[in-house]
C-alpha positions as CSV (number, residue, x, y, z in Angstrom):
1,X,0.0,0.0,0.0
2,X,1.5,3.7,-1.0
3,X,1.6,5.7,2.1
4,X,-0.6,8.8,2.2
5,X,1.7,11.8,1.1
6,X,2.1,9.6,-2.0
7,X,-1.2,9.3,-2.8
8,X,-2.6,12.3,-2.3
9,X,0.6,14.2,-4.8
10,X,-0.5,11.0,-6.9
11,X,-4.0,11.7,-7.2
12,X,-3.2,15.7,-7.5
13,X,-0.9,15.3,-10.8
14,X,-3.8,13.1,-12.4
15,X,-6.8,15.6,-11.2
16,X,-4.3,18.4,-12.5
17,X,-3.7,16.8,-16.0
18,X,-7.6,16.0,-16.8
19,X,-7.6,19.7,-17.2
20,X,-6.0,21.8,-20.2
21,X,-5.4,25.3,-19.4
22,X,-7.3,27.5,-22.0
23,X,-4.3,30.2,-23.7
24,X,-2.1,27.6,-24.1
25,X,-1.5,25.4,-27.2
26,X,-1.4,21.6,-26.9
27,X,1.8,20.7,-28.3
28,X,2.7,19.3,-32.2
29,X,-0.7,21.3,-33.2
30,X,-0.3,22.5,-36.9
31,X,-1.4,25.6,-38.0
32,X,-5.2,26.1,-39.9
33,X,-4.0,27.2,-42.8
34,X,-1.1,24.1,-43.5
35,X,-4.2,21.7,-42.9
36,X,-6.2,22.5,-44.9
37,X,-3.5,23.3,-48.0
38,X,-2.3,20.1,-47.9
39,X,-4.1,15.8,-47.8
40,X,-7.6,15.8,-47.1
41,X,-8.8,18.9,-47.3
42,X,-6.7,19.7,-50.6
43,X,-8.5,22.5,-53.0
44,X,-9.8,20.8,-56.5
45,X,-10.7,22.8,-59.4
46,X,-13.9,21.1,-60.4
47,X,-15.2,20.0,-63.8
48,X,-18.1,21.9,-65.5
49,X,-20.5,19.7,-64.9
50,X,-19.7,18.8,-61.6
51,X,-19.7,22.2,-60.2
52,X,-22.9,22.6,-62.0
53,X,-23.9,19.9,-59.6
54,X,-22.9,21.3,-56.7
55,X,-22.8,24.9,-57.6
56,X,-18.9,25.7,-56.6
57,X,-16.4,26.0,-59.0
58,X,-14.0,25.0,-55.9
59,X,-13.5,22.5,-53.3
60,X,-11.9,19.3,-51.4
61,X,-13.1,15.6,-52.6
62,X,-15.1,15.2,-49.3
63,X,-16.7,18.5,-49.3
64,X,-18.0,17.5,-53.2
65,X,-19.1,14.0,-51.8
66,X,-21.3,15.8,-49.0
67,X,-22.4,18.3,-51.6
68,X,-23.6,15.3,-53.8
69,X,-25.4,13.7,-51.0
70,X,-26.9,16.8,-49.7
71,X,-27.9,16.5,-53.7
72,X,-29.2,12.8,-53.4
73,X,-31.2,13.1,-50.2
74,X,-32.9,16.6,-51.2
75,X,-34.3,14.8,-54.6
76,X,-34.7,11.0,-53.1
77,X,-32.8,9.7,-55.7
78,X,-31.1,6.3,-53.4
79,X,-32.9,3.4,-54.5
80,X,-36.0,2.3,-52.4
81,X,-35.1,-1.8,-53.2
82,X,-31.4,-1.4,-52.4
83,X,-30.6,2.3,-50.9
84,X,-26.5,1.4,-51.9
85,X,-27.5,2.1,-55.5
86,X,-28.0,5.7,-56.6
87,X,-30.5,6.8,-59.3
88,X,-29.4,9.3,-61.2
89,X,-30.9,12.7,-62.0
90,X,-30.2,14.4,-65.5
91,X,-27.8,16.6,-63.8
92,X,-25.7,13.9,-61.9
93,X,-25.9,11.8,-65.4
94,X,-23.6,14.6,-67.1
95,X,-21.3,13.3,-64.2
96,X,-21.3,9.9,-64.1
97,X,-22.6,9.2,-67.4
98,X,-25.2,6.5,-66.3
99,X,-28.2,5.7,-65.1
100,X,-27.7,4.2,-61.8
101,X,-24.5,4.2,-59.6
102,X,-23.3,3.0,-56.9
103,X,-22.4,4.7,-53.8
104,X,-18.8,3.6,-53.9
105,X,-18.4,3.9,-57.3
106,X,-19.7,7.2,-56.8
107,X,-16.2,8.1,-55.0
108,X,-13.9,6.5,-58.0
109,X,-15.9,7.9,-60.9
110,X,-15.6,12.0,-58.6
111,X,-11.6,11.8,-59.2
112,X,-12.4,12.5,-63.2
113,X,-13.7,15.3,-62.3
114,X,-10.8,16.5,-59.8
115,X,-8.2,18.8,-61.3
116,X,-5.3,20.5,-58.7
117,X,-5.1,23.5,-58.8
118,X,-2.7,24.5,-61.9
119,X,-3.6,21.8,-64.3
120,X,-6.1,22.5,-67.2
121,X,-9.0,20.8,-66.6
122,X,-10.7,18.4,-69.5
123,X,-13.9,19.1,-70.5
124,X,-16.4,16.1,-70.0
């Protein structure tokens, strides 16, 4: 058994570290504008029709996939029989050039459409 003086600077140090203090920085935090430059939230230049779809000519791959589902749900367009399939409005046809998609397919066929910043863009 720890005698007392021990446990009571024991239990101090882990009450104390539960709490952050709120000026200060936790440490190995990158800066806002580094993150979001740079992996996952990466600017794309968007095709024509796909920022017809979602009405930006600018954005990162997931913030197109939540405008597209934003898309999907507002127009009911998931399959009733199998809600992984997605039907596809005349607008999201000029994307995906099909009929009916699927919602991981979705992701793969997107990165067509995805052009960085710099490079010329083909016209679909």
């Amino acid at each position: 058994m720890i005698p007392m003086p021990f446990r009571f600077i024991i239990v101090r140090a882990l009450w104390r570290s539960s709490f952050s203090l709120p000026g200060k920085q936790q440490p190995f935090s990158k800066s806002v504008t580094y993150e979001h430059r740079r992996g996952f939230h990466k600017q794309y230049l968007l095709s024509k029709p796909l920022a017809s779809l979602v009405g930006v000519d600018e954005l990162s791959r997931p913030q197109v996939v939540k405008e597209i589902w934003k898309h999907i749900k507002s127009h009911g367009l998931q399959d009733p029989s199998d809600k992984r399939y997605i039907k596809c409005d005349p607008t999201m046809q000029a994307v995906f050039k099909t009929d009916r998609v699927h919602m991981f397919t979705m992701n793969k066929l997107l990165s067509e459409h995805l052009q960085e910043k710099g490079h010329d863009i083909d016209e679909h």
